[in-house]
C-alpha positions in Angstrom: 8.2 3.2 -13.9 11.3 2.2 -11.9 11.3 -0.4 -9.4 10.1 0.9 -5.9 7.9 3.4 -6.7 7.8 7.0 -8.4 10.4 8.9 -7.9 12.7 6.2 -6.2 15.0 4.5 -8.7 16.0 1.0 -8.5 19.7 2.2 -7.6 17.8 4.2 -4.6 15.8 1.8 -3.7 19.4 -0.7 -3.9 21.5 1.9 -1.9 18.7 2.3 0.8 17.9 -1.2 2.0 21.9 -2.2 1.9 22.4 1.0 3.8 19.5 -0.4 6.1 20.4 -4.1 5.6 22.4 -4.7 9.1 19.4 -2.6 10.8 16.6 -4.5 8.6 18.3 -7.8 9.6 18.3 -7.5 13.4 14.9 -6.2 12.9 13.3 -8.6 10.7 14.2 -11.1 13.2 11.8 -10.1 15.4 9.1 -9.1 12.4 7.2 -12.5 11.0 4.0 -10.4 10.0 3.4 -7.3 7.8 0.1 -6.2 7.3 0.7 -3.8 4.4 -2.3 -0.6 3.5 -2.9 1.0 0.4 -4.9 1.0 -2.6 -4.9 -0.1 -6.2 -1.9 1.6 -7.9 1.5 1.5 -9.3 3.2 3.0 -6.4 1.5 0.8 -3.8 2.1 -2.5 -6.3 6.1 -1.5 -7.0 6.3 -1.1 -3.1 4.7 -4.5 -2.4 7.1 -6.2 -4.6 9.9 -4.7 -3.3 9.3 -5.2 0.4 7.9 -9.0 -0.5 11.4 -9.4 -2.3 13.2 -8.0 0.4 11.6 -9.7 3.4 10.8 -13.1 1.6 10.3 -15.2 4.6 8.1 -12.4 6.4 4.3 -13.2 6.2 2.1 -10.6 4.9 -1.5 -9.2 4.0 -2.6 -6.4 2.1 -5.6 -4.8 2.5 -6.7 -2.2 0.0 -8.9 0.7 0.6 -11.1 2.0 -1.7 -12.0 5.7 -2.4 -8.7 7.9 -2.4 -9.1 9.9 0.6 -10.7 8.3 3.9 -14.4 8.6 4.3 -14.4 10.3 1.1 -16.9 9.4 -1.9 -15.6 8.8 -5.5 -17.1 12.0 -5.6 -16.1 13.8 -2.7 -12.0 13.0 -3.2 -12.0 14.7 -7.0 -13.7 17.9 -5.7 -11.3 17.5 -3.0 -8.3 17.0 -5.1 -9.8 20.1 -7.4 -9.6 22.4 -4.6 -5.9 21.1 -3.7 -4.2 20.5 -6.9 -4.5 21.6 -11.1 -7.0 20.1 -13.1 -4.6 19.0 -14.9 -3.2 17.3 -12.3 -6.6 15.1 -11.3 -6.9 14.4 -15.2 -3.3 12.9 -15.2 -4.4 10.9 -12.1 -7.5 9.8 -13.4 -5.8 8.7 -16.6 -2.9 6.7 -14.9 -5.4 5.1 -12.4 -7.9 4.3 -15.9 -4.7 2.4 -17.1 -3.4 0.7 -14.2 -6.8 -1.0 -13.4 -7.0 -1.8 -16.8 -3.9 -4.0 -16.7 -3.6 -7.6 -15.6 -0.8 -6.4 -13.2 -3.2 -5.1 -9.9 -2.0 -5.9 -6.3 -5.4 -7.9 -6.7 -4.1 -10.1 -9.2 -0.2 -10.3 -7.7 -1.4 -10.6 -4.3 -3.3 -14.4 -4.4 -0.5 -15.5 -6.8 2.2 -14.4 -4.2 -0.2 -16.2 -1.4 -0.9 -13.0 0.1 -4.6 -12.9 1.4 -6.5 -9.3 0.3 -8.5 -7.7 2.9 -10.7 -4.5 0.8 -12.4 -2.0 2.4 -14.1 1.7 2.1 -12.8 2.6 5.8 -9.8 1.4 6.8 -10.5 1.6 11.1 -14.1 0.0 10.4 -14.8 -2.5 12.7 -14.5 -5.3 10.2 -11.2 -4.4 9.1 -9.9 -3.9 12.7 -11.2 -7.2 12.9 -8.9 -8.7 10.6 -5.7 -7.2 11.3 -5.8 -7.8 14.6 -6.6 -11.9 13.5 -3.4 -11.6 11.6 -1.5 -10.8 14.7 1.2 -7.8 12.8 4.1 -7.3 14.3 4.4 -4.2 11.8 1.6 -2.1 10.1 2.9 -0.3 6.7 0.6 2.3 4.5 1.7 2.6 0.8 0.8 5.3 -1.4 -2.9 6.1 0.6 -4.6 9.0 2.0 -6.5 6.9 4.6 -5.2 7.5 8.2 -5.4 5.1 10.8 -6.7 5.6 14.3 -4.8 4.7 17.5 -7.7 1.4 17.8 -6.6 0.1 14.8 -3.0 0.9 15.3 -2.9 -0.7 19.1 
């Protein structure tokens, strides 16, 4: 898997933030918090590493959601993903998500050694979680790779 995702080559990836470097600088002047969203997979992981590289004096926490689609059992998301993609689709899935958990390279695992606190949840706008990014004080909110949507509470 390139660096930065599926379907984003590392030259992409290169091209894009130097495009956005004069931008990303002014900006990130003003940004000393990230609270970055998504949930356990490849995509998410390669994006956390690349914005963490990219942004190395930027403060950040991740907090992963669980279940793929919000408010969604385990359950509930594969008949959902049945009725809006292949089977074969959903097996490929299943199978990549099988081997990415089974490695020792999770966003769980990166995150504490990059001292990047984990905040995991089922529902993303729960009170709890609200909670906790708003305690972090974000000057920027960022979803990766997940099909939970956030609500304008937890957004303001």
């Amino acid at each position: 898997m390139p660096e930065g995702g599926p379907g984003l080559s590392g030259a992409t990836l290169e091209r894009s933030t130097a495009a956005g470097a004069e931008v990303s600088d002014r900006a990130t002047r003003r940004i000393h918090r990230i609270v970055l969203i998504g949930h356990e997979n490849d995509g998410s992981r390669d994006l956390l590493r690349a914005v963490t590289r990219r942004f190395p004096t930027v403060e950040f926490t991740v907090v992963l959601t669980e279940g793929l689609y919000h408010r969604h059992s385990l359950l509930g998301s594969v008949w959902r993903l049945l009725r809006e993609a292949s089977l074969l689709f959903v097996l490929r899935r299943s199978l990549d998500l099988i081997a990415y958990r089974l490695s020792a390279d999770t966003m769980v695992a990166r995150c504490p050694q990059m001292g990047i606190p984990v905040i995991r949840t089922w529902d993303v706008n729960s009170e709890a979680a609200r909670r906790a990014i708003e305690a972090f004080h974000p000057d920027l909110i960022v979803l990766l790779y997940t099909m939970h949507l956030l609500n304008g509470r937890t957004i303001r």
